[in-house]
C-alpha positions in Angstrom: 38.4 1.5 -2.0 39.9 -0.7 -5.0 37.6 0.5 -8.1 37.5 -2.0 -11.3 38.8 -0.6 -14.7 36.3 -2.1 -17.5 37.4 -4.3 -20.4 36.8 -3.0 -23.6 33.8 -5.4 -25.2 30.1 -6.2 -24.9 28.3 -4.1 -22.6 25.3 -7.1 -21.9 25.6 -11.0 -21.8 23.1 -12.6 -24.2 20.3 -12.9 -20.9 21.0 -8.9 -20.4 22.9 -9.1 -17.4 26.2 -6.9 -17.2 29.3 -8.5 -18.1 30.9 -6.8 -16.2 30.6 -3.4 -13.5 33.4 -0.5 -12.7 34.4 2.4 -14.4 36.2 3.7 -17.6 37.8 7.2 -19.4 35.7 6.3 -22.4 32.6 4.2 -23.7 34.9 1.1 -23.8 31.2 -1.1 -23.9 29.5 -1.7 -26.7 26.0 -0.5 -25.6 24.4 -4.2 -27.2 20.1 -3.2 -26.2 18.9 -6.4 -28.3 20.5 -8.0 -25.4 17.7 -6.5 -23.3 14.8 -8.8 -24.7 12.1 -8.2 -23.4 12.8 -5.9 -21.1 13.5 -4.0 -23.9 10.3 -2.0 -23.4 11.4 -0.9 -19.8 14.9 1.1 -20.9 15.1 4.6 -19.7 17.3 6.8 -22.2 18.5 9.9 -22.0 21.2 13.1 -23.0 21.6 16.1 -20.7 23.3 19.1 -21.4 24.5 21.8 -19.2 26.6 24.8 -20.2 27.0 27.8 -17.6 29.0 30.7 -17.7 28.9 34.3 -15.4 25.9 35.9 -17.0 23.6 33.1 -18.2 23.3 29.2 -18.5 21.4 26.6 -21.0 20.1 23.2 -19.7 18.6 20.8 -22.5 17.3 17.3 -21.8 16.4 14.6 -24.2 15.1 11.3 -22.5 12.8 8.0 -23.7 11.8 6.3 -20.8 10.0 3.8 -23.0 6.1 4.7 -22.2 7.0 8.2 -22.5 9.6 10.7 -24.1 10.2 13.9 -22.1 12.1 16.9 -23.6 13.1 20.1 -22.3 14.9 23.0 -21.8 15.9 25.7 -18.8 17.0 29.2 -19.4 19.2 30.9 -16.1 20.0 34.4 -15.8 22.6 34.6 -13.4 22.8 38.0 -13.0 19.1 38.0 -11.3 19.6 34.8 -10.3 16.1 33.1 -12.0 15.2 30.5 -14.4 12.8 29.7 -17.1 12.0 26.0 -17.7 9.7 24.3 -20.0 8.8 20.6 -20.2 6.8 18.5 -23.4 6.1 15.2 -22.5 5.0 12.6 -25.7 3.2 9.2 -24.2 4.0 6.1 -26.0 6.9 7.4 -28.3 7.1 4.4 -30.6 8.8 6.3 -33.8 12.0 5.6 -34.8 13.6 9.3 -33.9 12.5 8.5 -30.2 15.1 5.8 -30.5 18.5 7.6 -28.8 22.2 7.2 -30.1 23.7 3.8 -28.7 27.0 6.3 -28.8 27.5 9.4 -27.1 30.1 10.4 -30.3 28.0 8.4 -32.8 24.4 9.1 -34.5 22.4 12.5 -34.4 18.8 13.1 -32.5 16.2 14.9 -34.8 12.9 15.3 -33.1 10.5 17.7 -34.7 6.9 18.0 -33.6 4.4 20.2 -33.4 5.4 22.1 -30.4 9.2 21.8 -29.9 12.1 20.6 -31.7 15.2 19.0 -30.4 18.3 18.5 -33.2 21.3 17.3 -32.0 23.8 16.4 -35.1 27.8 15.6 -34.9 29.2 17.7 -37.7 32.9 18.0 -38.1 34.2 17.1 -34.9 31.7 19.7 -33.2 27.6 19.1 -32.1 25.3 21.1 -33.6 22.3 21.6 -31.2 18.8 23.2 -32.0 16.4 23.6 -29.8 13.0 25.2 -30.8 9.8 25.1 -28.1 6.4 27.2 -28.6 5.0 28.7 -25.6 8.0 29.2 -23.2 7.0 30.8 -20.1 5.1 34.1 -21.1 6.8 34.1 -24.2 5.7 32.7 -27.9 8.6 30.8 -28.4 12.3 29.8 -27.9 15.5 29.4 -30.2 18.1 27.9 -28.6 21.8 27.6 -31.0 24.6 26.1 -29.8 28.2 24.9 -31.0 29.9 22.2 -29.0 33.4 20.8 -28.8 35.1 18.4 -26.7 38.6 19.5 -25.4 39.2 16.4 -23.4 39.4 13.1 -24.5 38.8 11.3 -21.0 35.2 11.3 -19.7 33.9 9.5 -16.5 31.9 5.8 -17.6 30.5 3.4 -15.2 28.3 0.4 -15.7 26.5 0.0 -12.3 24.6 -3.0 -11.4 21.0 -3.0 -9.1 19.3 -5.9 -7.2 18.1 -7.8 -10.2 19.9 -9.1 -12.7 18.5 -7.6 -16.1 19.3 -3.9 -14.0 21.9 -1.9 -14.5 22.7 1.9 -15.3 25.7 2.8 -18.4 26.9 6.0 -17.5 29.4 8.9 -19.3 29.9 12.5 -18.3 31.4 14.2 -20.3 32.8 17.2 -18.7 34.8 20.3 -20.1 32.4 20.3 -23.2 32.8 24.0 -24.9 29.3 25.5 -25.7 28.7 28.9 -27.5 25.5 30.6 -29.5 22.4 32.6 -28.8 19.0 32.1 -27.3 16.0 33.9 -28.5 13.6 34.5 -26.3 10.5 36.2 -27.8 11.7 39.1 -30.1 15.2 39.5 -27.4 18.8 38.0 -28.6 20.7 36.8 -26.1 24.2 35.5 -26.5 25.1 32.6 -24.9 29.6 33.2 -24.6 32.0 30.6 -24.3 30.7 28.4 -21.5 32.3 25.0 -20.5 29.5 22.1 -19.8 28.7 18.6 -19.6 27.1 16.3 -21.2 25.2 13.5 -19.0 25.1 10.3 -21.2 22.7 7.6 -19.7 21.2 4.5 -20.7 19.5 1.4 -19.2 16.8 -0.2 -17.1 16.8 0.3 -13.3 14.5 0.5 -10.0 11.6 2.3 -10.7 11.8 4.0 -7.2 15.2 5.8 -6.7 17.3 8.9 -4.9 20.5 10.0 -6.7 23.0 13.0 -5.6 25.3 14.8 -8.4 27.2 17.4 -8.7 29.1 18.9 -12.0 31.6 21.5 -12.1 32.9 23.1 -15.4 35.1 26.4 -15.1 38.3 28.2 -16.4 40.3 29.4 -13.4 42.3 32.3 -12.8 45.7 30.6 -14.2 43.3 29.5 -17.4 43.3 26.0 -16.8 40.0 24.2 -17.4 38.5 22.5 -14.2 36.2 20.2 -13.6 34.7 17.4 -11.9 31.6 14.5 -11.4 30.7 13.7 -8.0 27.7 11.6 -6.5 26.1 8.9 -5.3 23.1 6.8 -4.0 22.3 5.0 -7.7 22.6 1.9 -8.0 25.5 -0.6 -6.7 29.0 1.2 -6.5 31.0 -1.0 -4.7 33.2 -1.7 -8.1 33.9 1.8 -9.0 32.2 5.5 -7.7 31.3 7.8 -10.2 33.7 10.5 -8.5 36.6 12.1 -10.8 38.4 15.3 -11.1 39.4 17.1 -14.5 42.3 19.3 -15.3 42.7 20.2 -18.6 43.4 16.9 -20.6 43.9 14.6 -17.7 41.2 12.6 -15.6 42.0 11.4 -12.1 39.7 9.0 -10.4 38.4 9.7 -6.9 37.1 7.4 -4.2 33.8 7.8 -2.0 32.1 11.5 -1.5 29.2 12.5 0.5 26.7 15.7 0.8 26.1 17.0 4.1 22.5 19.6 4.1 21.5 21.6 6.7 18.4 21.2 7.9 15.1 24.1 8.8 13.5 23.4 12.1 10.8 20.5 10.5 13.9 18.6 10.0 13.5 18.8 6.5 16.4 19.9 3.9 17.0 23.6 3.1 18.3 23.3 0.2 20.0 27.2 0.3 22.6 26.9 3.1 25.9 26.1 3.0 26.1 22.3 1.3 29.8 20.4 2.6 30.7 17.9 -0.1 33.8 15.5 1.2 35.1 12.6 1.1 36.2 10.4 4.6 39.9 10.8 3.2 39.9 14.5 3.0 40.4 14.5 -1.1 37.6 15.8 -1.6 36.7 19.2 0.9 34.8 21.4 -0.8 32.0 23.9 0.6 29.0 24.7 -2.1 27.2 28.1 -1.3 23.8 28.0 -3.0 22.8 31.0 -5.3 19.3 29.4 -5.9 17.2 26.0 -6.2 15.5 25.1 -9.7 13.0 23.1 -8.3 10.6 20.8 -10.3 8.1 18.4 -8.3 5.5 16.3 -10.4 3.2 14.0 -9.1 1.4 12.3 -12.0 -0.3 9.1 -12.2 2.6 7.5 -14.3 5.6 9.7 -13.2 6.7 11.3 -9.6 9.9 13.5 -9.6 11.2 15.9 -7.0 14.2 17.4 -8.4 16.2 19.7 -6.4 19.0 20.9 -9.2 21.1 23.6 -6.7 23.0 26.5 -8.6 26.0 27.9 -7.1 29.4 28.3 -6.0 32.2 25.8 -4.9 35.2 26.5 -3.0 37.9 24.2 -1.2 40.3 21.5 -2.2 40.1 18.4 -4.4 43.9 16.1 -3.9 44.1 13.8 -6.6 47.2 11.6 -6.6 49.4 13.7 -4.2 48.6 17.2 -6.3 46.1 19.4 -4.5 43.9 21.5 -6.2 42.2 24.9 -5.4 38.8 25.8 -6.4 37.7 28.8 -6.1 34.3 30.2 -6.3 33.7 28.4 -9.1 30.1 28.2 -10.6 28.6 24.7 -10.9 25.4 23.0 -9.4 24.5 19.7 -7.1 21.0 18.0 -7.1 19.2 15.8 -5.3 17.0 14.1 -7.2 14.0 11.8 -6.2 11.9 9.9 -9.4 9.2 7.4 -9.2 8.9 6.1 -12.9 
């Protein structure tokens, strides 16, 4: 598959169309949202964190989805294998603070209300994120503090078209992010140790009904090197660039097509904790995922459906990236598929 580099300059022509789809190492297009119009009010915003390491993980989510804002935040304690999430949702978010970073490196998030705060502020070549929720699970609230570098300068961006014209999805992970701090849950510290992460950058307008599959991988392995990659599909048109690549250390490599093959219980329908075989028709990418457990999240609202199946667990096999192969092994990371109606 021949995959398009992007051109540095305007991400939108004037009537909001892309000027261009494929895929980049950095945010080489200016995210332009006047260019939108008016279909300004149907852009669906968001930042995702994820940091894991062998004892515990944190997952934070900021999104605007125009008619509503959703925030929240999931606590995982690997070593019983369970997770604590929490979810505020704020219709109508017309407030300036709603409004995300047009940059992933640029501009802080500072959203305090009543129940739940969500800071997020570039100081010093590190982010500084804060997340403070009432009511988490059985508890009376949640601190959540967290450092984060970057030790990579190459991230995966695509700009991905969909059937109509003013569509289109602006994508960066950034993988290999370094995340450190503490959780306090109730009255009980918990440090969270050094724990490589990604940050899922996203911004657009697209299909109201869609199915996307991701997977993220973020570890040290036993020579020290970091390791990581962004693998998926079923979002959007990708016939200009896939939003598959392979980290090591500094470098990026760009990958080609990959698929998820699930097993299936006797009603034919997905079970989501056997053995998941992620390749790619070339062989590049032949990787087995062994599921630990499923943080599954279904809503059925009259605004907003979601059934989210975010799969924690371990990877092992073989990802060749111009002529080097590269061995992972039992390396914590997670896949999802993902089904939203908003």
């Amino acid at each position: 598959m021949e995959q398009t580099l992007l051109k540095k300059g305007l991400l939108l022509n004037e009537d909001g169309s892309l000027t261009e789809s494929g895929y980049a190492f950095d945010l080489v297009k200016e995210y332009n949202r006047k260019a939108m119009g008016k279909n300004l009010n149907k852009r669906k915003e968001w930042d995702y964190y994820a940091f894991l390491n062998e004892d515990n993980g944190v997952c934070i989510t900021v999104s605007n989805l125009s008619y509503l804002a959703l925030f929240s935040l999931t606590y995982i304690d690997f070593k019983i294998n369970k997770y604590i999430t929490k979810t505020y949702i704020k219709l109508f978010p017309k407030d300036q603070k709603f409004i995300l970073p047009k940059n992933s490196s640029e501009g802080n998030i500072n959203i305090v209300e009543k129940n739940y705060k969500f800071i997020i502020k570039h100081v010093n070549n590190e982010r500084v994120i804060t997340v403070i929720m009432k009511n988490f699970a059985n508890y009376d609230a949640v601190k959540v503090s967290l450092k984060v570098r970057e030790t990579t300068d190459k991230s995966m961006v695509i700009a991905t078209p969909f059937e109509k014209p003013h569509q289109f999805y602006y994508n960066q992970k950034k993988n290999l992010l370094v995340g450190e701090g503490s959780i306090e849950i109730g009255r009980r510290g918990i440090n969270i140790p050094r724990s490589l992460g990604v940050l899922d950058w996203g911004r657009g307008i697209w299909s109201r009904d869609n199915t996307w599959y991701w997977s993220s991988l973020n570890y040290v392995d036993e020579a020290g090197n970091n390791v990581g990659f962004n693998l998926g599909y079923g979002f959007g048109d990708t016939s200009k660039a896939t939003e598959n690549m392979f980290f090591f250390n500094k470098e990026a490599y760009k990958l080609n097509d990959v698929k998820f093959e699930f097993s299936k219980n006797e009603k034919g329908k997905i079970d989501f904790l056997k053995e998941i075989k992620v390749y790619s028709e070339s062989k590049d990418i032949d990787l087995v995922f062994t599921p630990l457990f499923n943080r599954h999240d279904e809503t059925n609202a009259i605004i907003i459906k979601t059934n989210q199946n975010q799969v924690f667990g371990r990877f092992n096999g073989t990802i060749t990236a111009e002529d080097k192969k590269f061995e992972i092994k039992n390396a914590l990371g997670f896949l999802e598929k993902v089904h939203n109606v908003y």
